[in-house]
Backbone as numpy.savetxt, mean C-alpha at the origin, in Angstrom:
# Nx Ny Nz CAx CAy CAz Cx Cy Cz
40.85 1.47 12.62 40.10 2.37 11.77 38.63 2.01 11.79
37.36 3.26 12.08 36.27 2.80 12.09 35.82 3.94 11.26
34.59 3.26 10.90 33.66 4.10 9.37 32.39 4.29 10.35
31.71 5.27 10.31 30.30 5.45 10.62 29.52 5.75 9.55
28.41 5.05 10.02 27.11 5.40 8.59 26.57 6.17 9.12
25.24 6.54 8.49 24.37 7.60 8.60 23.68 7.43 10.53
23.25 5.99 10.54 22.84 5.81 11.73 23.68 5.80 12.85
25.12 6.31 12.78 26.06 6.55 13.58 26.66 5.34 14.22
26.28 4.32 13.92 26.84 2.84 14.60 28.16 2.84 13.70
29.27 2.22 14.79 30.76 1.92 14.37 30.44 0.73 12.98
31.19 0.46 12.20 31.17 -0.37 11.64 32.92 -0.68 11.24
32.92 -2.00 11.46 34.54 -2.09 11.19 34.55 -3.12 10.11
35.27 -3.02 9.11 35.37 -3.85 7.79 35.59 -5.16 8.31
35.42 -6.43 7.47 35.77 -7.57 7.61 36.73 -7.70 6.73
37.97 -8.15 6.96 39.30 -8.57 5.95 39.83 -7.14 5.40
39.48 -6.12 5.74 39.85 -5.10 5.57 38.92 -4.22 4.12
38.40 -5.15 3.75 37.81 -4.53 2.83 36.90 -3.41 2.69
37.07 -1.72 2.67 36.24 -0.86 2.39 34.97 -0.92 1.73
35.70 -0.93 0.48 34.53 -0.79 -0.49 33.02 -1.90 -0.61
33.66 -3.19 0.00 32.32 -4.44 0.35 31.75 -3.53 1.06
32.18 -3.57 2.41 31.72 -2.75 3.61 30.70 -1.38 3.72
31.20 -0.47 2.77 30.43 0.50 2.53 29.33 0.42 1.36
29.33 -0.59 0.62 28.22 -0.91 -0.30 27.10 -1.34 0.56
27.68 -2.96 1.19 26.68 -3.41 2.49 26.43 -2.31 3.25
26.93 -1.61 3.84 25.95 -0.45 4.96 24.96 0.51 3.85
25.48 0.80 2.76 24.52 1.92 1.77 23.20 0.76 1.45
23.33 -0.20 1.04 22.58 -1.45 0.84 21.28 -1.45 1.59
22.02 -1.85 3.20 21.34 -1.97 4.36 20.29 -0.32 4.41
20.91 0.71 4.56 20.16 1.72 4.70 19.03 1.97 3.91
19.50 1.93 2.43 18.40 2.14 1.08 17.14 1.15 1.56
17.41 0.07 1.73 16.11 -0.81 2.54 15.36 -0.85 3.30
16.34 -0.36 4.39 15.46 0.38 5.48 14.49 1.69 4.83
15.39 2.15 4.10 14.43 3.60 3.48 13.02 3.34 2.28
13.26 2.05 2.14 12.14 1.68 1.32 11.42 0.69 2.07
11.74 0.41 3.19 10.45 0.08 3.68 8.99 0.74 4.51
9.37 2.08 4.46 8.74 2.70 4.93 7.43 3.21 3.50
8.22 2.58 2.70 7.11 3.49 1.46 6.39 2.28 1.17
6.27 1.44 1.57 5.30 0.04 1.47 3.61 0.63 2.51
3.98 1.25 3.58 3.60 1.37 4.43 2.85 2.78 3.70
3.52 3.25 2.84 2.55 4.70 2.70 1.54 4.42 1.11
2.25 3.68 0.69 1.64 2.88 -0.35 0.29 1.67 -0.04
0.31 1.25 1.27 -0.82 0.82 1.19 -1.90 1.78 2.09
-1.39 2.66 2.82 -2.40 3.98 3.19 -2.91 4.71 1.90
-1.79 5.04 0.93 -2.76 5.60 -0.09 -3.84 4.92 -0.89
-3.47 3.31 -0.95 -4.41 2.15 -1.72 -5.67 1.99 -0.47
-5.43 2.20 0.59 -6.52 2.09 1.79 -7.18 3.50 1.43
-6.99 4.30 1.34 -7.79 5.40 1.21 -8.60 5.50 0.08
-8.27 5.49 -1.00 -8.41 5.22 -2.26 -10.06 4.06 -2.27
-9.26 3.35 -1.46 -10.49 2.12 -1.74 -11.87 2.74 -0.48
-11.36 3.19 0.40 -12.88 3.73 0.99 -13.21 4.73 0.04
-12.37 5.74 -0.76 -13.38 7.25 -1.96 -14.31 6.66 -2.18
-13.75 5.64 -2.85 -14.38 4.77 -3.96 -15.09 3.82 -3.34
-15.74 3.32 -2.64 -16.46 2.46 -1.86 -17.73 3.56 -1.39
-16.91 4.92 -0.72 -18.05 5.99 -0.47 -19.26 6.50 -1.50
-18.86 6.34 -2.65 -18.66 6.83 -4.10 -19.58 6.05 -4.89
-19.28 4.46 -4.52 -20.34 3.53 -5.13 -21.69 3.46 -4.02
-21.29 3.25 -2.69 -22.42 3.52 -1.81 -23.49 5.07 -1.81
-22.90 5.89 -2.26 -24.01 7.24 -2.71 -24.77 6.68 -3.67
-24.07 6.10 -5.08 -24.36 5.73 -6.04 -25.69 4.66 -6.05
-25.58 3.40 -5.04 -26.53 2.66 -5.15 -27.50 3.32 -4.21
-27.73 4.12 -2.96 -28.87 4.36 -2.62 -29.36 5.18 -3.07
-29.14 6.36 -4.22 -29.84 7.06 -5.19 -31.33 5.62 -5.48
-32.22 7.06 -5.71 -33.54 6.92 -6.00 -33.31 5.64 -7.45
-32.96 5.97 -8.22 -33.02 5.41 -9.92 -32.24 4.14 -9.75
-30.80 4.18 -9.07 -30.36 3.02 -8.90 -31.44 2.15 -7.91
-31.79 2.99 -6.87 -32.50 1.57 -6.50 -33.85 1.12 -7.13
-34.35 2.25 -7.95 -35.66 1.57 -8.64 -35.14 0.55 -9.82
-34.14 1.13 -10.36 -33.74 -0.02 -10.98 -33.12 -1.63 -10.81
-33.07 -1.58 -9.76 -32.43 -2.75 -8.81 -34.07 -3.57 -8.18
-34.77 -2.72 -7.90 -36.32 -3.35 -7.11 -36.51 -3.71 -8.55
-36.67 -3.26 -10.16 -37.35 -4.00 -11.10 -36.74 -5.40 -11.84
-35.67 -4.91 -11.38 -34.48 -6.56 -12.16 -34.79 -7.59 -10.93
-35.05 -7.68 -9.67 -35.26 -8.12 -8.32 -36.73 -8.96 -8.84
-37.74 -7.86 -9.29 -38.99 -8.41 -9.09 -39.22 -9.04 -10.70
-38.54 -8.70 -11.67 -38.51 -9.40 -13.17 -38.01 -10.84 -12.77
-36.64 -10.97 -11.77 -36.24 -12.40 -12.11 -37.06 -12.61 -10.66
-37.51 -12.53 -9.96 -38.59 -13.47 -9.14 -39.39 -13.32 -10.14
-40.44 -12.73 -10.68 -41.64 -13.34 -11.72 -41.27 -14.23 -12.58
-39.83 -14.78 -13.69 -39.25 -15.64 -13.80 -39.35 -16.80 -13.51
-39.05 -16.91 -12.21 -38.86 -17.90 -11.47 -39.85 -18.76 -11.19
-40.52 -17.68 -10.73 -42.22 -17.75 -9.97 -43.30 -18.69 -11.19
């Protein structure tokens, strides 16, 4: 007697036991099926992080951000100085 799973490979029980057998192959599969969402999960966190990287880079070469950045620049060199 042979059982096929989804991926069509024979699988033959050990000691006769069904129900082990078909837990372990549902087991095995569900894993396989979640490892693929690791993979789309860090494409969406990769994407995400360039918006937002694009997003802060508009942000600092605006006119105001950078005048405000040249006066905190030249306050703590006079500071210093």
């Amino acid at each position: 007697m042979t059982h096929r799973n989804i991926t069509s490979r024979v699988i033959r029980p050990r000691g006769g036991d069904w129900t082990r057998t078909s837990r372990r192959t549902w087991r095995r599969i569900l894993r396989r099926a979640e490892a693929g969402m690791t993979t789309a999960e860090y494409a969406v966190g990769i994407m995400a992080a360039c918006t937002f990287a694009l997003v802060l880079l508009g942000v600092v070469r605006s006119d105001a951000v950078r005048g405000a950045l040249a006066g905190l620049v030249q306050s703590a060199l006079g500071l210093a100085g």
